[in-house]
VOPAGU-2260 file (C-alpha; in pm, 1 decimal, decimal comma):
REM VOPAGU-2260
SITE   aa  ch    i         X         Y         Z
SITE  UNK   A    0    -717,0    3114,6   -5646,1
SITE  UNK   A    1    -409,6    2949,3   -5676,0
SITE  UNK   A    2    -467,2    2563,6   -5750,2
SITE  UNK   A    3     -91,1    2487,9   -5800,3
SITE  UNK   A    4       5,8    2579,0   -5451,9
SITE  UNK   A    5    -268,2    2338,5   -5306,2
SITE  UNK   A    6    -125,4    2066,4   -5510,8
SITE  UNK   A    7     201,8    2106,4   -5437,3
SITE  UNK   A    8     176,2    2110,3   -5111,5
SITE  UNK   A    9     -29,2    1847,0   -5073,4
SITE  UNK   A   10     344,3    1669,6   -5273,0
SITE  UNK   A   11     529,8    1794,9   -5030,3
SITE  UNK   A   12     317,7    1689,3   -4754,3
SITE  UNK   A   13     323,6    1324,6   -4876,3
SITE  UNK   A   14     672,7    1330,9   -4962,3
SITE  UNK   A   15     750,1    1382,0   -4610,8
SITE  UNK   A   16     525,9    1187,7   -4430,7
SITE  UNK   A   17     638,0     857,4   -4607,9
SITE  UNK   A   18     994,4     975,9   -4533,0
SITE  UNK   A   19     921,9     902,0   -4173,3
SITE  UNK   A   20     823,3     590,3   -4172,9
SITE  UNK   A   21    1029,5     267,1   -4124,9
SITE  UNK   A   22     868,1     -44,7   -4285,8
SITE  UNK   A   23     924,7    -211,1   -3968,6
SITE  UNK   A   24     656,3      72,2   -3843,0
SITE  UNK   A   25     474,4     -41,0   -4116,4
SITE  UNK   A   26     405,0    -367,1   -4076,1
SITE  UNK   A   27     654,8    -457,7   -4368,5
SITE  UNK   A   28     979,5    -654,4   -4389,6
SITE  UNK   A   29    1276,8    -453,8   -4333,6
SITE  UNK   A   30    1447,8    -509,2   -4692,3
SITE  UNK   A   31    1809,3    -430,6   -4781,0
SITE  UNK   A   32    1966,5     -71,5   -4746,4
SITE  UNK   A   33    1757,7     227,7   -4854,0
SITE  UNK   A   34    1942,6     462,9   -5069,5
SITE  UNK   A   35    1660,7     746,3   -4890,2
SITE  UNK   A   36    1478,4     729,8   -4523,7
SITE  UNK   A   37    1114,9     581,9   -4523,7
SITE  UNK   A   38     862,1     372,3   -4727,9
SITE  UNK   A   39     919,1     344,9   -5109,8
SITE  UNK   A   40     601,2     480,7   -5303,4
SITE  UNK   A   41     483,7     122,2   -5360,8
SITE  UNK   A   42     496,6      19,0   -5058,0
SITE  UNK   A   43     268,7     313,0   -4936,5
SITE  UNK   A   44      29,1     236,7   -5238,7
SITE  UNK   A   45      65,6    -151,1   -5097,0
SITE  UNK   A   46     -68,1     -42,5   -4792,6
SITE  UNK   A   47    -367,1     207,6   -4915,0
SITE  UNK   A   48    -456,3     -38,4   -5149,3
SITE  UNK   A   49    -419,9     179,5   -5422,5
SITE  UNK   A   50    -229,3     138,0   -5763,5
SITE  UNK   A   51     117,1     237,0   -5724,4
SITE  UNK   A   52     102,9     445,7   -6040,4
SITE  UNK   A   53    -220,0     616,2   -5881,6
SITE  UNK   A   54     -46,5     715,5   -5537,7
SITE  UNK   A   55     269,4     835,6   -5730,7
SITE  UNK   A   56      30,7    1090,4   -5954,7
SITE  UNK   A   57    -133,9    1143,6   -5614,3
SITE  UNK   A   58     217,5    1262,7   -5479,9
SITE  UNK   A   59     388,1    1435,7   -5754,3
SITE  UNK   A   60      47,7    1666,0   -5703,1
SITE  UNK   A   61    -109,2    1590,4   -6028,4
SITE  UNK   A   62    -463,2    1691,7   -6086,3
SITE  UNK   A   63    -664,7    1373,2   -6026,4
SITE  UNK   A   64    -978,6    1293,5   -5888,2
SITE  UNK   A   65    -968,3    1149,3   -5540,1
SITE  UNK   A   66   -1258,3    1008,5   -5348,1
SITE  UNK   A   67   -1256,7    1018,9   -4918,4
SITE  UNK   A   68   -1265,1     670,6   -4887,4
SITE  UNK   A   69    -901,1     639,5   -5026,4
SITE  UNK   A   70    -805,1     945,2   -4898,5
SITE  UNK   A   71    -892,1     742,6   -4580,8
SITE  UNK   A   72    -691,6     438,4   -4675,4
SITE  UNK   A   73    -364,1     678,0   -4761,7
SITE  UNK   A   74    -429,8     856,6   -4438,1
SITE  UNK   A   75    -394,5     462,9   -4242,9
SITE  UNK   A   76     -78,3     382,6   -4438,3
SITE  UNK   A   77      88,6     675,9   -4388,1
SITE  UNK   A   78     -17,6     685,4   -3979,1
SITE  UNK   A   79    -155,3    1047,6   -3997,1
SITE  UNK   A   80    -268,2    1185,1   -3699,2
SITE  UNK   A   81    -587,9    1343,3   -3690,3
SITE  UNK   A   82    -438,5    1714,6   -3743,0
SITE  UNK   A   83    -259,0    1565,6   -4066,5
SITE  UNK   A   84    -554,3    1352,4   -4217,8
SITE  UNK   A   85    -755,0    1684,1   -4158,1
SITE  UNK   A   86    -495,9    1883,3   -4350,1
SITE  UNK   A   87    -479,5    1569,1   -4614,8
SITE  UNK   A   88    -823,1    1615,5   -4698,4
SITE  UNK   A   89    -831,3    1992,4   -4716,5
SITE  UNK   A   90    -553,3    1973,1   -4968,1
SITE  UNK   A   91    -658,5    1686,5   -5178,1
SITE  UNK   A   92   -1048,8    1747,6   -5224,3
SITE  UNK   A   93    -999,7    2131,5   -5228,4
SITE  UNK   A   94   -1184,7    2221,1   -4937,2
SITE  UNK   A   95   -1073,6    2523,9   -4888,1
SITE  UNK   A   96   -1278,0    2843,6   -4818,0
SITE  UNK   A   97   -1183,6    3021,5   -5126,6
SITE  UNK   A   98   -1142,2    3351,7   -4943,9
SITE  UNK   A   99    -918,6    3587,3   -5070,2
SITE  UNK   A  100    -711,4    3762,6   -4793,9
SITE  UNK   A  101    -815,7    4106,4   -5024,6
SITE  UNK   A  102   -1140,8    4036,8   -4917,7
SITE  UNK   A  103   -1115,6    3953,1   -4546,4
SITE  UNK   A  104   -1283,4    4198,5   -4315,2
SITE  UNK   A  105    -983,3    4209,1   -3981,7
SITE  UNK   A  106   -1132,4    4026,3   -3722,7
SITE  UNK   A  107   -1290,3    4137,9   -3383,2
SITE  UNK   A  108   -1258,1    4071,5   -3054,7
SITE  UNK   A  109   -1545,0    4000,5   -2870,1
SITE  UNK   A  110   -1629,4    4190,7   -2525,8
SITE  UNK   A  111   -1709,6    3884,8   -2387,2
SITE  UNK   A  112   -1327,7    3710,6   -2481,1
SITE  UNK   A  113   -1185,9    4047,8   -2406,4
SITE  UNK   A  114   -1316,6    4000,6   -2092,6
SITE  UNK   A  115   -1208,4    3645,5   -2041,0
SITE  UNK   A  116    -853,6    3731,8   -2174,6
SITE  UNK   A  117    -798,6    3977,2   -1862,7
SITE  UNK   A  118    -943,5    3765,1   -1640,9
SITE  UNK   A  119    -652,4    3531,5   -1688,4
SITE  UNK   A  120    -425,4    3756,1   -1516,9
SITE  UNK   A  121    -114,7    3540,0   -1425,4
SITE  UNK   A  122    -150,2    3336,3   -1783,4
SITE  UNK   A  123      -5,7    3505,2   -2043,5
SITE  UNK   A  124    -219,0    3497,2   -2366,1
SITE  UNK   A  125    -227,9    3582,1   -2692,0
SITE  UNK   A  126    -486,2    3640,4   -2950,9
SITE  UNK   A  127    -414,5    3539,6   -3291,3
SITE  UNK   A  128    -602,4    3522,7   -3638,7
SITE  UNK   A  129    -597,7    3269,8   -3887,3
SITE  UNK   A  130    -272,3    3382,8   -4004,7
SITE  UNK   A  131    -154,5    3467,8   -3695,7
SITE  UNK   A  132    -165,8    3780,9   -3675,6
SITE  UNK   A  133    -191,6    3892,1   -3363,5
SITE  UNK   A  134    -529,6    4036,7   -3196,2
SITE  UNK   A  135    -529,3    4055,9   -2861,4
SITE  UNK   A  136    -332,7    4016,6   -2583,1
SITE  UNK   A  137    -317,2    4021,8   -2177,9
SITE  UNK   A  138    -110,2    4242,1   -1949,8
SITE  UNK   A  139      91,7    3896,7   -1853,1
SITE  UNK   A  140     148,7    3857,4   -2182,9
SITE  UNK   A  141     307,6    4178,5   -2223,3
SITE  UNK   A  142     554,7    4148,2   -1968,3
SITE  UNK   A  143     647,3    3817,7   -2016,3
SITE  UNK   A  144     702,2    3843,8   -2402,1
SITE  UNK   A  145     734,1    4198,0   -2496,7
SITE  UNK   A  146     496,9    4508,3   -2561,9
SITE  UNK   A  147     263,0    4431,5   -2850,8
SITE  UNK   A  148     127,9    4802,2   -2803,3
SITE  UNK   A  149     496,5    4908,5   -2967,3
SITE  UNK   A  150     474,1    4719,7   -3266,3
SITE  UNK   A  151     281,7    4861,5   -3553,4
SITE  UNK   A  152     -28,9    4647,6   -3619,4
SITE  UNK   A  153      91,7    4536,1   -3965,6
SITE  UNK   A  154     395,2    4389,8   -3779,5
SITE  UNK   A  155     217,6    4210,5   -3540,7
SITE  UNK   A  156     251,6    3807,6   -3652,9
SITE  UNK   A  157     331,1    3577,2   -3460,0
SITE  UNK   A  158     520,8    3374,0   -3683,8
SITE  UNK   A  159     725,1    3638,0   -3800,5
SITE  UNK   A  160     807,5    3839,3   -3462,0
SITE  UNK   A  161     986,2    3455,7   -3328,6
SITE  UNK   A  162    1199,8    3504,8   -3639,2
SITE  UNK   A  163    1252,2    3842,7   -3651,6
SITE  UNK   A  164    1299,6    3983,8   -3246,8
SITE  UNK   A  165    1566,3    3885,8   -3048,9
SITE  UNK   A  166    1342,5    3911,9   -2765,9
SITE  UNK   A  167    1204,7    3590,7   -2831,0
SITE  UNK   A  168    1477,2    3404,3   -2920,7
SITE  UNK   A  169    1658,5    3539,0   -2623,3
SITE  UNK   A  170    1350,6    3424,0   -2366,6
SITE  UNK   A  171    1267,6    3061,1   -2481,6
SITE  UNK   A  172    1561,2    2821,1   -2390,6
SITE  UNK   A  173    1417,3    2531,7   -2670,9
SITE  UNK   A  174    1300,0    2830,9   -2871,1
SITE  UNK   A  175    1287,3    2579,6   -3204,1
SITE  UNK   A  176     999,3    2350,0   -3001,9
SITE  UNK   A  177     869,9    2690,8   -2915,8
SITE  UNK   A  178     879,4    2855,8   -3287,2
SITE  UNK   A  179     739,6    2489,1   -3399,3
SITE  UNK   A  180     437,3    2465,2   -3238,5
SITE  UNK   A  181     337,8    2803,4   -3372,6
SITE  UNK   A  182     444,9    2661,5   -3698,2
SITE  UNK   A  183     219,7    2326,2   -3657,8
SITE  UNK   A  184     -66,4    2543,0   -3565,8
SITE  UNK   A  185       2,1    2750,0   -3918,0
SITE  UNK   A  186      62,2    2468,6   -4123,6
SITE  UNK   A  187    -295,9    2375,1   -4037,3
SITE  UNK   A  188    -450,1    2697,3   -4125,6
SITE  UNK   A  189    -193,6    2659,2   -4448,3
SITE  UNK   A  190    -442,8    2344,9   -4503,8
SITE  UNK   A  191    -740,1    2486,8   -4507,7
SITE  UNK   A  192    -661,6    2830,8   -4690,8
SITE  UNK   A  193    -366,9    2727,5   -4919,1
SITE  UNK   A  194    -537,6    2923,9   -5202,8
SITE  UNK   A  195    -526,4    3215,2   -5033,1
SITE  UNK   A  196    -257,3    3441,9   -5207,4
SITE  UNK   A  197    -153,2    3585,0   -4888,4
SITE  UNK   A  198       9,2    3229,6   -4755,8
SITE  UNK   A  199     211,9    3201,5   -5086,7
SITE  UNK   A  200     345,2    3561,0   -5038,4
SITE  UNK   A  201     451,4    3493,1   -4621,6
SITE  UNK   A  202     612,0    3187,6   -4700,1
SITE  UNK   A  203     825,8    3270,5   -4965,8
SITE  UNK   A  204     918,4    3635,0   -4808,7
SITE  UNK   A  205    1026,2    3400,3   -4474,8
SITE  UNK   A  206    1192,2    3172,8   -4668,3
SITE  UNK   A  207    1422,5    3412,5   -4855,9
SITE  UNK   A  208    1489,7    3579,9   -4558,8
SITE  UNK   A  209    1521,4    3365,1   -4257,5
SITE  UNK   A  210    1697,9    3031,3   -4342,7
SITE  UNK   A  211    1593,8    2899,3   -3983,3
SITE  UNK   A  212    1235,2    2938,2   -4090,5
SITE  UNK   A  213    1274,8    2712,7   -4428,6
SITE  UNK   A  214    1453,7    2459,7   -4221,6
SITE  UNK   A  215    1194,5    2449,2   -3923,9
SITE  UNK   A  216     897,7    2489,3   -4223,3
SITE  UNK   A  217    1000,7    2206,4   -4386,4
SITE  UNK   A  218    1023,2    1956,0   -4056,3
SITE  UNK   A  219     686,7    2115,5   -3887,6
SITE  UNK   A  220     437,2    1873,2   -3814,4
SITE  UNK   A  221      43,2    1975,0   -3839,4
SITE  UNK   A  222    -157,3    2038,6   -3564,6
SITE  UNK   A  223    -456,4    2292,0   -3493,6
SITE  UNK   A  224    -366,6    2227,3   -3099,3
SITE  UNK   A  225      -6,1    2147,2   -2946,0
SITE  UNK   A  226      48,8    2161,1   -2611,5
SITE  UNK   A  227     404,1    2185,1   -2485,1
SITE  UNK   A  228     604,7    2276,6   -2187,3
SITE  UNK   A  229     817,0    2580,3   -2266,3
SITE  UNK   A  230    1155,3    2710,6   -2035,2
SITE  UNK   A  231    1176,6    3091,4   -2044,4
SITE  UNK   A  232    1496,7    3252,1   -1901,0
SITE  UNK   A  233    1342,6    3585,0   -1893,3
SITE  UNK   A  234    1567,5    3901,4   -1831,0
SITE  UNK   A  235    1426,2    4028,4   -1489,6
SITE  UNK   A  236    1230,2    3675,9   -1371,8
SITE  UNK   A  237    1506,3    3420,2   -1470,2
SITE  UNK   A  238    1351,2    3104,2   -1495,7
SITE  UNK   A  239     978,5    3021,5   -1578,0
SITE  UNK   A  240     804,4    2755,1   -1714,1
SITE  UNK   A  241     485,0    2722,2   -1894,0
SITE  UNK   A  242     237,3    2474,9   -2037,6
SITE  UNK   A  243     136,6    2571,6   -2355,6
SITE  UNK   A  244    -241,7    2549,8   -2447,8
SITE  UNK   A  245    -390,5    2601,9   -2771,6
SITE  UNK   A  246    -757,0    2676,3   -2775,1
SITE  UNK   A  247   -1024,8    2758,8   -3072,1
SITE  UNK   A  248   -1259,1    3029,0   -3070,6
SITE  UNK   A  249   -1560,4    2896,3   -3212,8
SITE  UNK   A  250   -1748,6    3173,7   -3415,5
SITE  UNK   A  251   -1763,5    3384,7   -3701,2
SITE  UNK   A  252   -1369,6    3412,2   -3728,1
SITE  UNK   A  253   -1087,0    3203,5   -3725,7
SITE  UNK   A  254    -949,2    3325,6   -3355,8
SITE  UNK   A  255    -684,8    3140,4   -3110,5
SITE  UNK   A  256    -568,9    3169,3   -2785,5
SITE  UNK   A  257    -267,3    3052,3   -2723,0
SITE  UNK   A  258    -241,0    3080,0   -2286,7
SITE  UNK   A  259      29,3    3032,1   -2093,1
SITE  UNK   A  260     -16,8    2901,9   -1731,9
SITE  UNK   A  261     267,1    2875,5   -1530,7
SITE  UNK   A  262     359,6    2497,1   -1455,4
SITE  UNK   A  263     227,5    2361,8   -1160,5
SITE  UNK   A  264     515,2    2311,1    -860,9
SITE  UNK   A  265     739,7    2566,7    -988,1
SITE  UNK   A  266     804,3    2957,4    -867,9
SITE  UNK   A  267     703,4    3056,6   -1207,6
SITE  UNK   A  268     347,6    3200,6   -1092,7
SITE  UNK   A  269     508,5    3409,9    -789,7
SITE  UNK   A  270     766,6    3534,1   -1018,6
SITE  UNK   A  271     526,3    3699,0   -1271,3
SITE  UNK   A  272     330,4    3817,0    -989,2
SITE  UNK   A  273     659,9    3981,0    -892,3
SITE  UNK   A  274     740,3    4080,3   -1246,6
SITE  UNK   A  275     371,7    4266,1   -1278,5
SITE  UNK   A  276     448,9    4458,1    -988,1
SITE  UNK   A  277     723,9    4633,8   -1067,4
SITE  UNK   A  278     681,9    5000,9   -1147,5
């Protein structure tokens, strides 16, 4: 259990929320020139209806006791969207699950999702655990992305195979909107499990070794659900597009698919039929 990590990200967070706000968005007069972007601490406290000295403890992640009902009022002031007050809460009143990755059993694929993940045989999709790692995965996905089956299960994380293979990099034309909504969908499960050693360890081995990651890290936004439209210049199909949907499995285990249908009005379905069939 690492408190200190929950509390200073729950700074961080806060820090850069208020930095994106304009007091015109806010519902405040504009002011003189800002020597930094965003609302000043007061003004934030101003709007929660909080003490300013309160909300700046509250920021520089100081142990204090917090209630839900301000939590809510912070939450207003600094326009959170539901993914962020979620992950506001789960840093601030420590509701994390307190399970240590050491004693995490891997998780399982049901027959029943294994089944529905073939069925969705022009969609590529991925399976991915709470850290995601990856799971699962369809034959679409395969040939669309690359061969899973090749990389040793250890290696098999999302977030670090966009960093780490040129195959990924190479495929998505906006591959930073494409490595950032994997990144919002982490940052939520950073939320909930920020005690978990295992967190600590991944970001700071990313950070020291792929400066694109701190940089991307550090603007990602939170959500346990984006949905984007991704370009692909793939090597043999040229261009495809897909709409990215993020789904929960609801269960025992913190699963995710993360399908890929091919955008509607485009050649991108015919081309992976294509793609498939070719010895």
């Amino acid at each position: 259990m690492n408190p200190q990590a929950r509390l200073q990200a729950l700074s961080q967070f806060l820090k850069a929320q208020r930095a994106k706000l304009t007091p015109e968005s806010a519902g405040l007069p504009a002011g003189g020139r800002r020597r930094t972007p965003g609302l000043r601490r007061e003004e934030v406290a101003q709007l929660a209806g909080v003490s300013h000295t309160w909300y700046t403890w509250l920021e520089q992640g100081r142990d204090i006791k917090v209630s839900s009902s301000v939590l809510d009022n912070v939450a207003m002031a600094l326009r959170l969207t539901v993914d962020e007050r979620k992950y506001l809460f789960s840093l601030a009143l420590e509701t994390t699950s307190g399970l240590s990755h050491r004693e995490e059993e891997l998780p399982q694929i049901s027959p029943s999702l294994r089944m529905i993940l073939q069925e969705l045989t022009y969609c590529p999709t991925i399976i991915s655990d709470r850290k995601c790692q990856i799971v699962g995965w369809n034959d679409a996905a395969s040939h669309v992305f690359l061969n899973f089956e090749l990389i040793p299960p250890e290696q098999r994380n999302m977030i670090r195979l966009l960093f780490t293979r040129k195959e990924f990099q190479r495929l998505a034309v906006n591959w930073e909107q494409f490595a950032s909504g994997f990144l919002a969908i982490f940052r939520a499960y950073y939320g909930q499990y920020v005690e978990d050693e295992w967190y600590a360890e991944f970001l700071e081995e990313m950070k020291g070794t792929h400066p694109d990651f701190n940089r991307l890290w550090e603007q990602s936004k939170v959500s346990s659900a984006p949905e984007v439209l991704l370009e692909f210049r793939h090597a043999k199909a040229r261009k495809m597009l897909f709409q990215l949907t993020s789904l929960q499995v609801h269960g025992g285990t913190d699963l995710r698919c993360s399908i890929y249908t091919p955008a509607p009005e485009t050649s991108t379905k015919s081309k992976l039929k294509q793609l498939m069939e070719q010895p």
